[in-house]
C-alpha positions in Angstrom: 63.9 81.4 108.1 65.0 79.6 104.6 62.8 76.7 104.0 63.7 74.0 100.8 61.0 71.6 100.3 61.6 68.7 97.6 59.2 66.7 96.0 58.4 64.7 93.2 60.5 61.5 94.2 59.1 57.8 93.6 59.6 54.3 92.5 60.3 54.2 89.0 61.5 51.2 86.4 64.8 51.6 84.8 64.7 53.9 81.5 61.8 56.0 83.1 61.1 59.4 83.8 60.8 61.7 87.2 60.7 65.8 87.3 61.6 66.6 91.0 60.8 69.8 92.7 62.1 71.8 95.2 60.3 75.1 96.9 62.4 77.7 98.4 60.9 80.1 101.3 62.6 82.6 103.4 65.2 83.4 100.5 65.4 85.5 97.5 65.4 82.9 95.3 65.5 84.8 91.8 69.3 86.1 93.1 70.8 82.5 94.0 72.7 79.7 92.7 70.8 76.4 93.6 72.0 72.9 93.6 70.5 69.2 93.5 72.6 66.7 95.4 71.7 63.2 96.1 73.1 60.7 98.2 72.8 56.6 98.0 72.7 54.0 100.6 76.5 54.1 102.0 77.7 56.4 100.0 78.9 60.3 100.3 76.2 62.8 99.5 77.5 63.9 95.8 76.8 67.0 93.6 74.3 66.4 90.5 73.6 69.7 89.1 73.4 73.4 89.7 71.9 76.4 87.9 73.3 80.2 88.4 70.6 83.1 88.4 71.8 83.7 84.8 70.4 79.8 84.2 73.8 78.7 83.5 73.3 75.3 84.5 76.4 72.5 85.1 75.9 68.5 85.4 77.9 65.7 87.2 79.3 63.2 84.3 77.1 60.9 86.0 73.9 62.5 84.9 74.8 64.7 81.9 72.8 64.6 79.0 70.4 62.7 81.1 69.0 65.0 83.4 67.9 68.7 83.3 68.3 71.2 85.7 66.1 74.4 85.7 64.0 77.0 87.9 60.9 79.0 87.8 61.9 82.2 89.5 58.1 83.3 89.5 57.1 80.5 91.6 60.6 80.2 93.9 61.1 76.8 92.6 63.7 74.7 91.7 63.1 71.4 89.3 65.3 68.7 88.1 63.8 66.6 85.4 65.5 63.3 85.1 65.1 60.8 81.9 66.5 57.0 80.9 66.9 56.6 84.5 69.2 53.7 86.0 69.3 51.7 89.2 72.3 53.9 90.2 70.2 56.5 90.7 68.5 55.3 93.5 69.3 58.1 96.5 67.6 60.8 98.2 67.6 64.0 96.8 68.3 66.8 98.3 68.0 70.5 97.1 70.7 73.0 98.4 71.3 77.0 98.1 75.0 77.4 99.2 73.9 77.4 102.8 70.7 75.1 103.5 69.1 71.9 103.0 66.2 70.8 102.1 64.5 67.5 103.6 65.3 65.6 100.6 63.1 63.3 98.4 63.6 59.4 97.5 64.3 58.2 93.8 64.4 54.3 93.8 64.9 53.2 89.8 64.6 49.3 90.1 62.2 46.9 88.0 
């Protein structure tokens, strides 16, 4: 049974920093292509970032050259490290292998 648990999430001012986590189980992890999504009060749940097992990594607009996607194949976990932060990036974050969810974690950027 695949298992993704995120963590890492918070209240955070605008312009700060968060490194979100996300654990994979059940999976061989090191042979995957893994994806952060997030999803904001009302909205659609919209691709951030994803990372191939060759740690080719790819970024929405929204977030590029703002936030960094990577993965610690020794430990089966997935991280996205997010910097200048903005109250648009308030949603849940979710973690995502092709096929399952995680439980997702909450980012809330407001002063």
């Amino acid at each position: 049974q695949v298992q993704l648990v995120e963590s890492g999430g918070g209240l955070v001012q605008p312009g700060g920093s968060l490194r979100l986590s996300c654990v994979a189980s059940g999976m061989i992890f090191r042979m995957g292509v893994v994806a952060w999504y997030r999803q904001a009060p009302g909205k659609q749940r919209e691709w951030v970032a994803t990372i191939t097992r060759k740690y080719e990594t790819h970024y929405s607009d929204s977030v590029r050259d703002r936030f960094s996607i990577s993965r610690d194949n020794a430990k089966n976990t997935l991280y996205l490290h997010m910097n200048n932060l903005k109250p648009d990036d308030t949603a849940v974050y979710y973690c995502y292998n092709g096929d399952d969810w995680g439980q997702g974690t909450q980012v809330t950027v407001s002063s």
